[in-house]
C-alpha positions as CSV (number, residue, x, y, z in Angstrom):
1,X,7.6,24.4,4.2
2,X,7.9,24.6,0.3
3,X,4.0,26.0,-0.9
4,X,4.3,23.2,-3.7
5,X,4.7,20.5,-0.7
6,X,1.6,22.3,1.0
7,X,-0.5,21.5,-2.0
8,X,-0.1,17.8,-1.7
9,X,-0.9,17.9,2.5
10,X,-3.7,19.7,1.4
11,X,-5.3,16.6,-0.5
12,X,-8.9,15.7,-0.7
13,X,-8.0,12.6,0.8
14,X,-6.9,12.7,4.5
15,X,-4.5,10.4,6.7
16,X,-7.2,7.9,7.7
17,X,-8.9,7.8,4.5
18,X,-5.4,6.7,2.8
19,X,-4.8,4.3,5.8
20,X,-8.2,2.8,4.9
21,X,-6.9,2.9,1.0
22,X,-4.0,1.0,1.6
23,X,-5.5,-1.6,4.1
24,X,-8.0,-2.3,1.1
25,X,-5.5,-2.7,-1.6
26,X,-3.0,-4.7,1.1
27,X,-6.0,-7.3,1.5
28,X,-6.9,-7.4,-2.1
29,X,-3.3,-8.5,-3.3
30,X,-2.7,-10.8,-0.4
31,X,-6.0,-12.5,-1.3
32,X,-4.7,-12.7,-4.8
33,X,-1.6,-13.4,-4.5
34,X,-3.2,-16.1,-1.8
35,X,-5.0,-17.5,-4.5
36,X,-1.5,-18.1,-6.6
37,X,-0.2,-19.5,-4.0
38,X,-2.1,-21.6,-3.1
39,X,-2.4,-23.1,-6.4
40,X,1.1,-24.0,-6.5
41,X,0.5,-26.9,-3.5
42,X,-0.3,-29.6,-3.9
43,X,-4.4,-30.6,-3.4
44,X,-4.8,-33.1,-0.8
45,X,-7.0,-35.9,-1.2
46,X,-10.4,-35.8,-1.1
47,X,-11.1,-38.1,1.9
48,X,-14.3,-39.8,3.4
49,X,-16.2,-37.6,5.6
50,X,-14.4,-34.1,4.8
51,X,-15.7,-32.2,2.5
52,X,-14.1,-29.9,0.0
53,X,-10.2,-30.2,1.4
54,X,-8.8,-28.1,-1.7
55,X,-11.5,-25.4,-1.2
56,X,-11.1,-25.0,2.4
57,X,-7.7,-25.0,2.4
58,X,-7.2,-22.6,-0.7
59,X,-9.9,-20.3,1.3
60,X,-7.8,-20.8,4.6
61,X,-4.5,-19.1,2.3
62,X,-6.2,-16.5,0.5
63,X,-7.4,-15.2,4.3
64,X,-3.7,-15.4,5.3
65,X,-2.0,-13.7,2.7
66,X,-5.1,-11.2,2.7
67,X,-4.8,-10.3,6.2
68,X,-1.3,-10.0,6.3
69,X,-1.3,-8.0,3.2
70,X,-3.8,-5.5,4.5
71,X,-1.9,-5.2,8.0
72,X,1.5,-4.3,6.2
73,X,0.0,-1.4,4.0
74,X,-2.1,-0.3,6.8
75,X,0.4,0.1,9.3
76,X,3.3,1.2,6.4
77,X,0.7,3.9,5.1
78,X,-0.3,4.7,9.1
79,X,3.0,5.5,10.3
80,X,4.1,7.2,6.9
81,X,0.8,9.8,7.3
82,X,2.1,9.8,11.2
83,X,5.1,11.3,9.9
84,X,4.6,13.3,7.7
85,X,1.8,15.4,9.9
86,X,3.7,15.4,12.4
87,X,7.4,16.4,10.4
88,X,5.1,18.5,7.7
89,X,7.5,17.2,5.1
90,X,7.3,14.6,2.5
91,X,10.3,12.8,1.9
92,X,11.9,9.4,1.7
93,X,12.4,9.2,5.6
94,X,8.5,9.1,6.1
95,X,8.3,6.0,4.3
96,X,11.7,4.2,5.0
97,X,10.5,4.4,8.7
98,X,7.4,3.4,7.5
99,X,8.4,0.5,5.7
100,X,10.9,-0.8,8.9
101,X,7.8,-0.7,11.6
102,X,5.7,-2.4,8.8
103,X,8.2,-5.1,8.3
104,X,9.3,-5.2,12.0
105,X,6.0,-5.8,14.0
106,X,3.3,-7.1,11.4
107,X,6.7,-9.9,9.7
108,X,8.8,-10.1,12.4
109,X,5.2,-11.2,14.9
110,X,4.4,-13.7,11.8
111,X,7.8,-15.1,12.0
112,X,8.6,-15.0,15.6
113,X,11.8,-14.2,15.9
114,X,13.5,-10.8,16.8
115,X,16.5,-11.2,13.5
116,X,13.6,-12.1,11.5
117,X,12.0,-8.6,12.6
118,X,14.8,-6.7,11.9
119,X,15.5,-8.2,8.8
120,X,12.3,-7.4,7.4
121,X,12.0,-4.1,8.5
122,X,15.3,-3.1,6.9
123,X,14.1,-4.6,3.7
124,X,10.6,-2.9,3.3
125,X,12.4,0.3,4.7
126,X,15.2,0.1,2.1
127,X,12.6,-0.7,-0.6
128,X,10.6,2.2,0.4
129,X,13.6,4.4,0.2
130,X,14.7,3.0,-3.1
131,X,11.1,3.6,-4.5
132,X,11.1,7.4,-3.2
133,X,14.5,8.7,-3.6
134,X,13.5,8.8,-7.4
135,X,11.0,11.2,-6.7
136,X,9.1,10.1,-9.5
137,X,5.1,11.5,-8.4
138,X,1.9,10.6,-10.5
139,X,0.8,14.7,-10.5
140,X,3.0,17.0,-12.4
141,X,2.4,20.7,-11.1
142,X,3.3,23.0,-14.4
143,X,0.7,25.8,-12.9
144,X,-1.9,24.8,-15.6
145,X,-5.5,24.1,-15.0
146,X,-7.0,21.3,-16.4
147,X,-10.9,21.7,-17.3
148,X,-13.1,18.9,-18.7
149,X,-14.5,21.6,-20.7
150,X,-13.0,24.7,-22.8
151,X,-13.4,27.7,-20.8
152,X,-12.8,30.0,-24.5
153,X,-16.2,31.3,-26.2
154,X,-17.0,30.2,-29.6
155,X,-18.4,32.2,-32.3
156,X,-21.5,31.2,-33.8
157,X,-19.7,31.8,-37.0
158,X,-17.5,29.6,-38.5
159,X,-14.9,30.6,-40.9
């Protein structure tokens, strides 16, 4: 394995803590984009002797999308760390089969159906693929280090 690949296995974060990380943001967009969602139905009538339809119902959508949100990146960030321990490489392949069990149990469970299973799992996996085979990375390793302070001495005397 490449030293430079070894740096990034070698994060401060580990496998479960990123599995947690992506759980959390999975539940926070689904609750969001629950929110959205539900604002785009209609409000049913406010009735007799129920109280607060819209809230309940809006509340009822935001825990939907929210859980199902949080499932996906869990289990598409679970098997991707899986993989990638277990291969000790990090490529595309980690998350393409990352994206397919995703998609195929947590999508295809939701909608019941064995072609709706495989159909997601093909698209999150050929998403994930698309996504990685730019290899576009958020750290840039030019063998510099980075201090939030100068490490030079200063004379007293300025010129």
């Amino acid at each position: 394995m490449d030293p430079s690949e070894l740096r990034y296995l070698e994060d401060e974060d580990t496998s479960t803590m990123k599995v947690i990380k992506g759980t959390t943001m999975g539940l926070v967009v689904g609750t969001i984009w629950g929110t959205i969602v539900a604002s785009w139905h209609d409000v049913p009538r406010v009735e007799k002797h129920v109280a607060l339809p819209g809230l309940i119902r809006t509340l009822r959508m935001m825990g939907n999308y929210g859980v199902t949100f949080a499932a996906v990146g869990g289990v598409y960030i679970g098997v991707e760390q899986l993989l990638q321990n277990y291969r000790m490489k990090r490529d595309l392949f980690n998350g393409a089969v990352g994206g397919f069990v995703a998609g195929a149990t947590i999508l295809g469970y939701k909608g019941r159906s064995i072609n709706t299973a495989i159909k997601a799992g093909a698209t999150l996996a050929a998403t994930s693929a698309f996504i990685d085979s730019g290899k576009q990375t958020t750290r840039i390793d030019n063998g510099k280090e980075y201090f939030p302070y100068t490490t030079k001495k200063r004379s007293t005397i300025e010129s």
